[in-house]
C-alpha positions in Angstrom: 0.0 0.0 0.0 1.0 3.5 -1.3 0.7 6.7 1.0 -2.2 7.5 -2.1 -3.8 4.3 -0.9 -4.5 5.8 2.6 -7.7 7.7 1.4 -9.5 4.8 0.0 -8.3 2.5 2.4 -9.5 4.3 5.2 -12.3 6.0 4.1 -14.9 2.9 4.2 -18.6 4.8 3.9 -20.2 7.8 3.4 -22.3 7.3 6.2 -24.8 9.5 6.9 -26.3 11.2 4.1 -29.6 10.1 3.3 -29.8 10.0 -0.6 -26.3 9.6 -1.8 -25.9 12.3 -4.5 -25.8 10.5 -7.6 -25.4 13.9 -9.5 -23.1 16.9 -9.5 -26.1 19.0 -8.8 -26.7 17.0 -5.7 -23.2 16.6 -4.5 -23.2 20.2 -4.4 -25.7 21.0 -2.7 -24.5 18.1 0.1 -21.0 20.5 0.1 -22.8 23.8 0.4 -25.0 23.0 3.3 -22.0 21.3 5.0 -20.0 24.3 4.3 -23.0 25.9 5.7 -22.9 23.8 9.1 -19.4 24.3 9.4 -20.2 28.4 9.5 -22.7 27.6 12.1 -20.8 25.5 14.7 -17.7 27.6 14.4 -19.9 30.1 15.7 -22.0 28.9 18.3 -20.9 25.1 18.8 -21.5 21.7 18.2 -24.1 22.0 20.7 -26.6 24.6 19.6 -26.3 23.7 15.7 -30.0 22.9 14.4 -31.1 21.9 11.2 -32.9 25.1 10.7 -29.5 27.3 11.2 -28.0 25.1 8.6 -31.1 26.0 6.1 -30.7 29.8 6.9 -27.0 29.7 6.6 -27.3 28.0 3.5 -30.3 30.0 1.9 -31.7 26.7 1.4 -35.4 25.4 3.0 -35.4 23.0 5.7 -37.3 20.5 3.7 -34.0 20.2 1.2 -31.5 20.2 4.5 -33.9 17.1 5.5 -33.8 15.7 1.8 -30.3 14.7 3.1 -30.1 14.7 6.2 -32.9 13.2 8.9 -31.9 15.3 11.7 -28.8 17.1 13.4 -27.2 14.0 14.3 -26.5 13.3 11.0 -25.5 16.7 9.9 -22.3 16.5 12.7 -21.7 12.5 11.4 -21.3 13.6 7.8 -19.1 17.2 8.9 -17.5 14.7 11.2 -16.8 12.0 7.9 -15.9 15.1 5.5 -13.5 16.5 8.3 -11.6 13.1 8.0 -11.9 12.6 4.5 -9.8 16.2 4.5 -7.4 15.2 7.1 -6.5 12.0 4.8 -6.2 13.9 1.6 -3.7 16.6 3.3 -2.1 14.1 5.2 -1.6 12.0 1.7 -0.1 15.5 0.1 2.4 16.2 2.9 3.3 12.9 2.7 4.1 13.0 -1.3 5.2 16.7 -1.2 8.1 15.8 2.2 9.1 12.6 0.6 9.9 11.5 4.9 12.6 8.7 5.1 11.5 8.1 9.0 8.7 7.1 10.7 8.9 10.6 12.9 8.8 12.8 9.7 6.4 11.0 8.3 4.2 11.3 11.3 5.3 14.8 11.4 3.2 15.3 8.3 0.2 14.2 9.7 0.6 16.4 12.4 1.3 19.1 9.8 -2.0 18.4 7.8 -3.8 18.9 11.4 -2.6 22.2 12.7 -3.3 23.2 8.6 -7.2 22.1 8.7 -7.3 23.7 12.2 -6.5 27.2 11.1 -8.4 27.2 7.6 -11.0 25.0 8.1 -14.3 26.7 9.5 -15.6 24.1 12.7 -13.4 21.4 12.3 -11.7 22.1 16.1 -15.2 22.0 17.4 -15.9 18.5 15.4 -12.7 17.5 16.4 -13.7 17.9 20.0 -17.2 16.7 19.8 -15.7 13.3 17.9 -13.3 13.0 21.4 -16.3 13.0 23.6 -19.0 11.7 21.3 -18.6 10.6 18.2 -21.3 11.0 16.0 -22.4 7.3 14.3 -20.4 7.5 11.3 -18.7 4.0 9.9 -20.5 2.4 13.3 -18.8 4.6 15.7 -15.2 3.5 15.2 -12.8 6.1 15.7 -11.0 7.7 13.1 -7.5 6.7 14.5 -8.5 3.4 14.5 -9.2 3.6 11.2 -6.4 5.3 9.6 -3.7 3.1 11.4 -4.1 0.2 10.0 -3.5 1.4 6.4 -1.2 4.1 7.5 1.1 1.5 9.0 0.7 -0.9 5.6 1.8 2.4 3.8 4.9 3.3 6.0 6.2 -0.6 5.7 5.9 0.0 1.7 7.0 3.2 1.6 9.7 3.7 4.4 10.7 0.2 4.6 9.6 -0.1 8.6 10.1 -3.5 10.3 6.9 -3.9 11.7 6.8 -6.3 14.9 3.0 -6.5 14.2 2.4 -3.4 17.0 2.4 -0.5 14.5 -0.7 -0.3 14.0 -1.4 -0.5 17.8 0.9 2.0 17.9 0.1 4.5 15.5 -3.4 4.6 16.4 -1.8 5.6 20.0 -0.2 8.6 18.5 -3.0 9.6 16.1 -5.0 9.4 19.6 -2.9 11.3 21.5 -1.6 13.8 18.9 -5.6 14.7 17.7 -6.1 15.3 21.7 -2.9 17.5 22.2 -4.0 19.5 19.1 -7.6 20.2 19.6 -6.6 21.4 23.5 -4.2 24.3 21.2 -6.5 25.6 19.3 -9.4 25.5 21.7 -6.7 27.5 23.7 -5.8 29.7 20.8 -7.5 29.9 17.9 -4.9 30.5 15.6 -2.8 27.5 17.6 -0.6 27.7 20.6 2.7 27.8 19.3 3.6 25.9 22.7 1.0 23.3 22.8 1.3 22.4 19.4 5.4 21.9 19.9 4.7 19.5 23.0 2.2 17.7 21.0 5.0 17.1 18.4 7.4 16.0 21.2 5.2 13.7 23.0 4.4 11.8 19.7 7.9 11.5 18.6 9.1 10.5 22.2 6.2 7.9 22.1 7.3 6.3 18.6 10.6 6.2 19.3 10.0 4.5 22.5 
């Protein structure tokens, strides 16, 4: 497995849109009133998002916010799904674009992608911290480190040449863990990321892996 394998080998479902867009028109439409969501909850929280502020935000009626999505729940599991599918795809580019010969570089990267998608991307530190305390039911409830270790760690054995003892997986999914929980705690702190936080979130990880 190729570091471009990592999107499609982790990324399993599209969960919780009702109608899967079978057009451009639709797909669209599923973007913009995400995009929508994502305006909302960076302003007020996960917590007081409805389906109606979607609509609003989105100049859309609530009837076509319902089209695809049957209730709030379901608006957080897809933000919660698209915020992953993200971290993947900028993950996979800082991966291709550092070339890392190490297992800390590479994990570097990921790291890298994160602090990234927590300064431009609207809501994704509050989804971040509502998938640490309850993560809406996207791909049955399993946890996005889970599910990006085992193909990240197929990916660094191709890429990097690791010796895996049949822990790096385990592992990974320990730093992934770790390294989302350091990172949301530095921008909740600071918006724009504490500089400090984010550097002991680095250190802790690479102390970890080398361990």
């Amino acid at each position: 497995m190729s570091f471009n394998d990592l999107v499609s080998g982790a990324l399993t479902t599209t969960g919780s849109v009702r109608n899967e867009p079978v057009q451009a028109r639709s797909s669209e439409r599923i973007g913009a009133l995400l995009d929508a969501a994502s305006a909302v909850v960076a302003e007020v929280g996960i917590e007081r998002l409805t389906t109606a502020m979607v609509a609003e935000r989105a100049g859309a009626s609530i009837g076509t916010v319902y089209r695809y999505f049957p209730d709030r729940i379901a608006v957080l599991g897809a933000m919660s799904l698209r915020s992953f599918e993200r971290f993947l795809r900028a993950s996979v580019e800082k991966l291709e674009s550092a070339k890392p010969t190490t297992l800390d570089a590479a994990f570097g990267c990921l790291i890298d992608a994160t602090v990234e998608l927590h300064r431009t991307e609207p809501g994704f530190t509050s989804i971040r911290l509502s998938d640490q305390i309850a993560l809406p039911e996207v791909d049955g409830g399993t946890a996005a480190a889970a599910r990006v270790s085992g193909p990240l760690a197929a990916a660094l054995v191709a890429e990097l040449g690791i010796t895996d003892d049949g822990t790096l997986a385990e592992r990974l999914d320990i730093a992934l863990t770790v390294a989302d929980a350091l990172l949301v705690r530095a921008f909740i702190a600071d918006p724009k990321g504490d500089a400090a936080a984010i550097a002991a979130c680095r250190a802790v990880v690479s102390g970890y892996l080398a361990s």
